[in-house]
VOGUDO-310536 format. One line per 4 residues: number of its first residue (from 1); their letters; for each residue y, z, x of C-alpha. Coordinates in Angstrom, 1 decimal, always signed. Example, Ala and Ser with C-alpha at 12.3 -4.5 7.8 and 13.67 -1.06 7.14 Angstrom:
residues 2
1) as) -4.5/+7.8/+12.3; -1.1/+7.1/+13.7
//
This chain:
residues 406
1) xxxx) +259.9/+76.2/+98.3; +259.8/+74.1/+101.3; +258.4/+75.7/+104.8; +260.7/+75.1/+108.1
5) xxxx) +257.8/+74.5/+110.4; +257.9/+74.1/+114.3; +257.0/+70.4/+115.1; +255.0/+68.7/+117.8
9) xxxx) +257.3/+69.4/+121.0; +255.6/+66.8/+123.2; +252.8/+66.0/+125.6; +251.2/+69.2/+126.5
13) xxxx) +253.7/+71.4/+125.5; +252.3/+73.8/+122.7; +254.5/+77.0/+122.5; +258.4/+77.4/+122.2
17) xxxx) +260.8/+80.4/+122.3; +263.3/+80.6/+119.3; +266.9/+80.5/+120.7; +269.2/+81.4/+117.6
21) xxxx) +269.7/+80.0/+113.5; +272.7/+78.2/+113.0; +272.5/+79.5/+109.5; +271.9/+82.7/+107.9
25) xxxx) +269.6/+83.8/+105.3; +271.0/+83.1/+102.1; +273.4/+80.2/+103.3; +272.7/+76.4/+101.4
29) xxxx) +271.5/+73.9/+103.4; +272.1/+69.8/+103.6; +268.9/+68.1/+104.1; +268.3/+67.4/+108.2
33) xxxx) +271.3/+69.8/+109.0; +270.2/+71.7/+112.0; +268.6/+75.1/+111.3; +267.7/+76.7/+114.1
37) xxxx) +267.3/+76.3/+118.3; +264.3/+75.9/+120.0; +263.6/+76.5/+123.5; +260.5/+74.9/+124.8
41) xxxx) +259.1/+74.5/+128.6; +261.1/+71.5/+129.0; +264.0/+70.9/+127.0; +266.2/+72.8/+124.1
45) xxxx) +266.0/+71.1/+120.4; +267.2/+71.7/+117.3; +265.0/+71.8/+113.9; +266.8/+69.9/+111.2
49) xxxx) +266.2/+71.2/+107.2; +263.5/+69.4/+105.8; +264.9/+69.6/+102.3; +268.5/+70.6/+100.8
53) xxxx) +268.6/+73.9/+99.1; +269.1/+77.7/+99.9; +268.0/+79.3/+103.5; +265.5/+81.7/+101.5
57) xxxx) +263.5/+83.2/+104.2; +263.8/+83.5/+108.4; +260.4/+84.5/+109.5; +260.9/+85.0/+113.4
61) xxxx) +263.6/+85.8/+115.4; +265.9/+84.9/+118.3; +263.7/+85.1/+121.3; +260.6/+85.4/+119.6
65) xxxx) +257.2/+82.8/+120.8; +256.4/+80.6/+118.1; +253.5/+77.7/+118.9; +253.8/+74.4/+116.9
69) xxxx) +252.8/+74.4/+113.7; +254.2/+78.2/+112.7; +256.0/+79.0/+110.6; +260.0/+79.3/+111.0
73) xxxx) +261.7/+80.3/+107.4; +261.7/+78.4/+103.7; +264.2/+77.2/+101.7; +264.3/+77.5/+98.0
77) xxxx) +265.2/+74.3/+96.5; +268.3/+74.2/+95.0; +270.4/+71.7/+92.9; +270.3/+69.2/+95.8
81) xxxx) +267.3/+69.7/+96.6; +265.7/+69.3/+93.3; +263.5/+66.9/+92.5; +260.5/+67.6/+95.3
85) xxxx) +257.6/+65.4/+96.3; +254.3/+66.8/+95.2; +254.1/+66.5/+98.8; +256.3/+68.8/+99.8
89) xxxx) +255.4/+71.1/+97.5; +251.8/+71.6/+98.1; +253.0/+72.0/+101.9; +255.2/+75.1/+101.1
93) xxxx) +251.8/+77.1/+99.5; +251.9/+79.7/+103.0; +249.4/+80.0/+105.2; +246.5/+82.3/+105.1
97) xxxx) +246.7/+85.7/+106.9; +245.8/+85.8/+110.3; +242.5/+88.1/+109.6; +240.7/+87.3/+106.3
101) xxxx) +240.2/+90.0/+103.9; +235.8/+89.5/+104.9; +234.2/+87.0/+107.8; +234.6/+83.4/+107.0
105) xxxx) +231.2/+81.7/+107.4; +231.6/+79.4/+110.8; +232.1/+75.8/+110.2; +229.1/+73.9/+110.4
109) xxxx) +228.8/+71.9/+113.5; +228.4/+68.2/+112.0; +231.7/+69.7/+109.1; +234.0/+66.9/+109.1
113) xxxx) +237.1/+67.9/+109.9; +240.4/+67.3/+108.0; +243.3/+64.7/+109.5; +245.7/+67.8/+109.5
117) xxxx) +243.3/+69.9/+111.5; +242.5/+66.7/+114.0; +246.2/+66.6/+114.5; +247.0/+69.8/+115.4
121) xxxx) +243.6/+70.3/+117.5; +245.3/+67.1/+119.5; +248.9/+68.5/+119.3; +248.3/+72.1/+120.8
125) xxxx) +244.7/+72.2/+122.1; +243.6/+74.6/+120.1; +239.4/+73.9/+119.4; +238.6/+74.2/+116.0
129) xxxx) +235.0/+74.7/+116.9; +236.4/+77.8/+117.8; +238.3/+78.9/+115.0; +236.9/+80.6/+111.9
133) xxxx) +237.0/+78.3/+108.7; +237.9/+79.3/+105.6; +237.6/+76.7/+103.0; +234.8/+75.3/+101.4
137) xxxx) +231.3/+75.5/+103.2; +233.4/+77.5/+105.8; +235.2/+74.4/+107.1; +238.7/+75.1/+108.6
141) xxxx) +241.5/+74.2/+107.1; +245.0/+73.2/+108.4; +245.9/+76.9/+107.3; +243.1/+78.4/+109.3
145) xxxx) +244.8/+75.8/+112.6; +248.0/+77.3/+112.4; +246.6/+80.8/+111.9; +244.7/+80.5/+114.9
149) xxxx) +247.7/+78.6/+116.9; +250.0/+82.0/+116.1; +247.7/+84.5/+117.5; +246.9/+82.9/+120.6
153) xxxx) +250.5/+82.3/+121.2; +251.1/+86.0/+120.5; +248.0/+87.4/+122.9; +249.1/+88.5/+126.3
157) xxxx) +248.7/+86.6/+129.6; +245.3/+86.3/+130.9; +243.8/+87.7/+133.6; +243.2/+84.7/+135.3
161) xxxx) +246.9/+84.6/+135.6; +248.5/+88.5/+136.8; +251.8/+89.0/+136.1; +253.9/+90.1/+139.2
165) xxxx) +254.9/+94.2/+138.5; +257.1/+95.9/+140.5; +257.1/+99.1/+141.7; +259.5/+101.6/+139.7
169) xxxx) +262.8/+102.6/+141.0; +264.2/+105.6/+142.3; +266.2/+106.9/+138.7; +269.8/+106.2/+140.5
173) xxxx) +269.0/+102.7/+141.7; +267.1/+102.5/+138.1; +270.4/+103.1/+136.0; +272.5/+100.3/+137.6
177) xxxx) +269.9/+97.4/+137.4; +270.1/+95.4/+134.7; +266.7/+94.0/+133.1; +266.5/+90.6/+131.2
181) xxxx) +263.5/+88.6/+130.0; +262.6/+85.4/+131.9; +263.5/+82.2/+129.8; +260.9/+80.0/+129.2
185) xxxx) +261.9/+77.6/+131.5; +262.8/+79.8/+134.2; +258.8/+80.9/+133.7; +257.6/+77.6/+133.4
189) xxxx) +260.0/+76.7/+137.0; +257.7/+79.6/+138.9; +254.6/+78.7/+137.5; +254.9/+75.2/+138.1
193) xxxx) +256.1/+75.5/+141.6; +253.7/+78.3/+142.4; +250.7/+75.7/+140.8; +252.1/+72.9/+143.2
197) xxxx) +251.6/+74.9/+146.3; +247.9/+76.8/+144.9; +246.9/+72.9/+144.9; +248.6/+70.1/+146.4
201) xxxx) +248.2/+70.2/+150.9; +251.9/+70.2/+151.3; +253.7/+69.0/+154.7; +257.1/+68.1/+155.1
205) xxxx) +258.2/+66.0/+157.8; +262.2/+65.7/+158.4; +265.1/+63.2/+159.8; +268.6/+63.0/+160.2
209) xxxx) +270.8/+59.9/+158.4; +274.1/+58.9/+159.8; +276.2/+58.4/+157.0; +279.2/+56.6/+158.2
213) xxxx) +278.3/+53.2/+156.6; +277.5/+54.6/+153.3; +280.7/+56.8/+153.3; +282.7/+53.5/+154.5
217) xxxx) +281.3/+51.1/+151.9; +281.7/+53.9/+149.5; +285.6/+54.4/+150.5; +285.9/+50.8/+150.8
221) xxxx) +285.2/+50.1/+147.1; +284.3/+53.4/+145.5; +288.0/+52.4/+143.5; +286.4/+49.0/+142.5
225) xxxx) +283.5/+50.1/+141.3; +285.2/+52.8/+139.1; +287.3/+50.3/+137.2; +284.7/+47.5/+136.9
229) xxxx) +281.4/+49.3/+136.2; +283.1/+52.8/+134.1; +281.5/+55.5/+136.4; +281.7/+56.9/+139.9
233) xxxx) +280.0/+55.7/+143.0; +278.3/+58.7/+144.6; +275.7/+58.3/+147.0; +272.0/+58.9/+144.9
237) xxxx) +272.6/+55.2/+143.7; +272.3/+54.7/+147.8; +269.3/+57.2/+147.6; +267.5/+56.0/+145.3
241) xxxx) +267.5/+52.4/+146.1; +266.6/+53.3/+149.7; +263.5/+55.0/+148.7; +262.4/+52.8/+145.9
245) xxxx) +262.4/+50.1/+149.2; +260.7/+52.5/+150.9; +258.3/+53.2/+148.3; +257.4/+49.6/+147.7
249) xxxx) +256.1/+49.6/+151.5; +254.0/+53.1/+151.7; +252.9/+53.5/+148.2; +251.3/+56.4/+148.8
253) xxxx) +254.3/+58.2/+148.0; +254.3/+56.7/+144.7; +250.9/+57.6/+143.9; +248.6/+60.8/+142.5
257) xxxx) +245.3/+62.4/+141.8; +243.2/+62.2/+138.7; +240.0/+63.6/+139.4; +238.5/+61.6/+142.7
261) xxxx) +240.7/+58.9/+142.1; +244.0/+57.4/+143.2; +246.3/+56.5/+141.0; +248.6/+53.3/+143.0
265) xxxx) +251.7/+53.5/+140.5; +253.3/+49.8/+140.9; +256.4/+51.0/+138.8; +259.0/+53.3/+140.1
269) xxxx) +260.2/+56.1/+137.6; +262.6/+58.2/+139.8; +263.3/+62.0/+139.0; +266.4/+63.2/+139.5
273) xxxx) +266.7/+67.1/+140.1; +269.7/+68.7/+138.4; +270.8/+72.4/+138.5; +271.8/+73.5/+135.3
277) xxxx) +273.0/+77.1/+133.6; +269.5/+77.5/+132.4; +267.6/+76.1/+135.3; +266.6/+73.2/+137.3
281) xxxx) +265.6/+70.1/+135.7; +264.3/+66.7/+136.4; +265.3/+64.4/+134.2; +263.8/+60.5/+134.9
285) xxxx) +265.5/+57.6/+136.1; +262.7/+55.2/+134.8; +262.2/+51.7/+136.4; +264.8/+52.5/+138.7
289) xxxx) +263.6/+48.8/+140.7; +265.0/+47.0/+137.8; +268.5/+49.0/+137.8; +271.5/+47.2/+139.9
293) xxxx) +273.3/+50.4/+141.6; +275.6/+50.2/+139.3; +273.0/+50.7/+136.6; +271.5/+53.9/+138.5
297) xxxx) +274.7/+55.8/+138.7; +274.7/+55.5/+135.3; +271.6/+56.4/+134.5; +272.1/+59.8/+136.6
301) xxxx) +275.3/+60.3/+134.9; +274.2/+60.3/+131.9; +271.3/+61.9/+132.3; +273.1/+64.8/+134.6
305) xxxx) +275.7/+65.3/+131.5; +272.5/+65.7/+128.8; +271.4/+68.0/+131.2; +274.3/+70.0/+131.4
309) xxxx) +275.0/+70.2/+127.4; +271.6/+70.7/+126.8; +270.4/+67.7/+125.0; +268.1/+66.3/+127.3
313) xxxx) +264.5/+65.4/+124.9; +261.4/+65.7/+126.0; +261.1/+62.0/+126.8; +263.7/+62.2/+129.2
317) xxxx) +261.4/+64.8/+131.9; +258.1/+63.2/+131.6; +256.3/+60.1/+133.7; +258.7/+60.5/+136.8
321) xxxx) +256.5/+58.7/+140.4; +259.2/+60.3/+142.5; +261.9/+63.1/+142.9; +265.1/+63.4/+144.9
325) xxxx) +266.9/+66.6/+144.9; +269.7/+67.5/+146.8; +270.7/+70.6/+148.1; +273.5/+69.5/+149.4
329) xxxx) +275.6/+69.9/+146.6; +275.3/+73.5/+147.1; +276.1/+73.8/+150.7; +272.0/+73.5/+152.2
333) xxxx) +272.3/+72.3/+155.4; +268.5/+72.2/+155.4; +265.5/+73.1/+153.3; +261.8/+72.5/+152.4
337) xxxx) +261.4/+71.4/+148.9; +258.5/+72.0/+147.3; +256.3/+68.7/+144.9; +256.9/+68.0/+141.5
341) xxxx) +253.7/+68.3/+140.4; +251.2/+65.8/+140.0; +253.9/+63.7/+142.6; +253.2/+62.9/+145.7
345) xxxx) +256.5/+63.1/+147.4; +259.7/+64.6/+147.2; +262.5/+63.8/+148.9; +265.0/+66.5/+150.0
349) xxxx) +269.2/+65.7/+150.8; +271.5/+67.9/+152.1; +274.9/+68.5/+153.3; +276.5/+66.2/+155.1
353) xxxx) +278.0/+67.9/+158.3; +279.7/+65.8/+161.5; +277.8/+66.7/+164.3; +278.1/+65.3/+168.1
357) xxxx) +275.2/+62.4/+168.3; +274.7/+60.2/+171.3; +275.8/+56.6/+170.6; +275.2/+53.9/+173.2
361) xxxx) +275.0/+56.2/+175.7; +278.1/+58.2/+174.3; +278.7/+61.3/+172.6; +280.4/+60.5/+169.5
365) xxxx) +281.5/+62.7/+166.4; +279.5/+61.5/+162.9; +279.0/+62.5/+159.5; +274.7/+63.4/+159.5
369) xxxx) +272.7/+64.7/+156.6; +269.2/+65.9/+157.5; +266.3/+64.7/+155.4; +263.0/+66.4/+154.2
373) xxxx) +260.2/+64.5/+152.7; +257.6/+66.8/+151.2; +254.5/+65.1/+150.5; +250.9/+65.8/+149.2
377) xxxx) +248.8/+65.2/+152.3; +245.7/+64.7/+150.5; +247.4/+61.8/+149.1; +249.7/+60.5/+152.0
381) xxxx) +248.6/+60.2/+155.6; +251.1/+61.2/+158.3; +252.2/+58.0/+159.5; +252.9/+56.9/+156.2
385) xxxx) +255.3/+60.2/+155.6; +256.9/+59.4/+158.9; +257.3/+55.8/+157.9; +258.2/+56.2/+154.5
389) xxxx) +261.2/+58.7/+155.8; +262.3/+56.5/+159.2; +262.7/+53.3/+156.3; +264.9/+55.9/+154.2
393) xxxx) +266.6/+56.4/+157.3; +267.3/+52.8/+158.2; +268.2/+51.5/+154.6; +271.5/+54.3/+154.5
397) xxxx) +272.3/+53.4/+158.0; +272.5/+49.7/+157.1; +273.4/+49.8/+153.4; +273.2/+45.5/+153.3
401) xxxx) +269.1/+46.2/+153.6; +269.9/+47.4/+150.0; +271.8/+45.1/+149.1; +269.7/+42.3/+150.4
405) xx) +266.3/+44.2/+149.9; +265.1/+44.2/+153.1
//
């Protein structure tokens, strides 16, 4: 037998909700052939077959909370499969119940503990200190790790953090409303959001662009561009070349808390929010500065489709400085947007609507987008935000200070 186990799912993420098995119990198996979905905080993955053989068990379920490390199904090795590492085998012995037949002696403080149980103590947070050791001289074992990992995925939420409960309806409202669990990352949206504004001194300060030299240059060779660099010119290249200029010169923005320090960030990893079937993400542009704009609109492309088909890895969200989203996409003619937590700033787009402006005295007709640039002002003074913005402003006004980097 060979145990389908959840793996490590990436920095700080410890618990995943299964999605559904691509094969059925029963069904043979190639070896890495994808098994079944995970849906974590972050990102959707697949869990390839360890080993070739027979689909012999499927322990959980299709929207069931599994934490890394537990245990998924086993395959029974078959003709393909034969042959097994020692290895592999002594992995597939399963892992102890949850609650010992009689007390396990606590591990003895100086007990040195296994590599397995180090790893997963790193991996999911879990304290072994804390968890109940059954092997010799009561230390724990990686079976005791997992164990342990399993029931505190499966406890309910803690009071520290109340779930919101609603009053009940009135029995003919109740019979047309239609009730559906919260995906993960839908929960892991509200809670994050809801953390950013329990902790960060959010302010948002706003502008308006004219866009009428971006939109002209963009006309102008938008055709060009196509043909020579393979992808579209839209206007977040513009975006996020203005505020990586902008960033260079307040970089506050571009900065965060850790503890009582400040953390100056001289490298400029820029998320990218994207709406999605599932959710918003933010998948990162990273070291935007070194990207030509022909460069960035490929990143974003790219990026935007993984988002989209759901193959965006956990690599792809994490270690962003910065985050533009735009609203305008979606008709938002103007909005707050709340931090990306731990960032500093977030800048906000929106649609672009021709308004009557006074130009030289005159009133003229232009294409204007408002701006909103929500910062951490714990982080970032005032007259940084405002500075930081009115640059934004000036760079899309005058595209050539992008071009030129001035």
């Amino acid at each position: 037998m060979t145990e389908i186990r959840v793996p490590a799912l990436g920095e700080s993420v410890t618990e995943a909700t299964v999605g559904r098995w691509f094969k059925q119990q029963g069904e043979a198996v190639k070896v890495d052939e994808p098994l079944v979905e995970l849906e974590t905080d972050k990102v959707t993955l697949e869990v390839p077959a360890p080993a070739a053989g027979v689909l012999s068990e499927m322990t959980v379920k299709a929207g069931d909370t599994v934490a890394v490390g537990a245990l998924l199904g086993q395959i029974q090795d078959g003709a393909a499969g034969a042959a097994a590492k020692p290895a592999a085998a002594a992995t597939a012995a399963p892992a102890p119940a949850p609650v010992p037949a009689k007390p396990a002696a606590a591990a003895p403080a100086d007990a040195q503990q296994a590599p397995s149980v180090r790893r997963l103590a790193a991996e999911t947070g879990t304290d072994p200190s804390g968890v109940a050791g059954s092997g010799k001289d009561g230390r724990v074992t990686k079976g005791d790790m997992l164990s342990a990992i399993e029931t505190a995925a499966a406890k309910p939420t803690p009071v520290g953090a109340p779930v919101q409960m609603r009053a009940p309806s009135p029995a003919d409202d109740a019979a047309r409303e239609e009730r559906v669990p919260m995906t993960r990352l839908r929960q892991t949206i509200a809670r994050r959001l809801k953390d950013a504004q329990n902790t960060a001194a959010m302010l948002t300060t706003y502008n308006e662009v004219d866009m009428s030299a971006v939109m002209a240059m963009r006309s102008q060779y938008k055709d060009l561009f196509e043909k020579k660099h393979g992808v579209k010119l839209g206007f977040m290249g513009f975006f996020a070349r203005a505020c990586i200029q902008a960033l260079k010169e307040v970089p506050a923005v571009n900065a965060e808390i850790d503890g009582n320090d400040l953390v100056y960030k001289n490298y400029y990893h820029i998320g990218v929010a994207v709406g999605t079937e599932r959710g918003l993400v933010v998948p990162v542009v990273r070291d935007a500065d070194h990207l030509s704009l022909a460069g960035i609109e490929k990143a974003i492309a790219g990026l935007g489709k993984k988002a989209r088909d759901g193959q965006l890895k956990i690599e792809d969200m994490q270690g962003g400085t910065f985050t533009i989203s735009n609203g305008g996409v979606y008709g938002s003619l103007m909005s707050m947007p709340i931090l990306n937590a731990p960032q500093s700033g977030i800048l906000g787009m929106h649609k672009i609507q021709e308004r009557p402006v006074v130009i030289g005295g005159k009133i003229e007709i232009r294409p204007m987008m408002y701006l909103a640039l929500t910062y951490d002002h714990r982080v970032v003074d005032g007259q940084g935000a405002v500075t930081f913005l009115v640059r934004v402003k000036e760079n899309l006004e005058d595209p050539a200070r992008i071009v030129l980097d001035l």
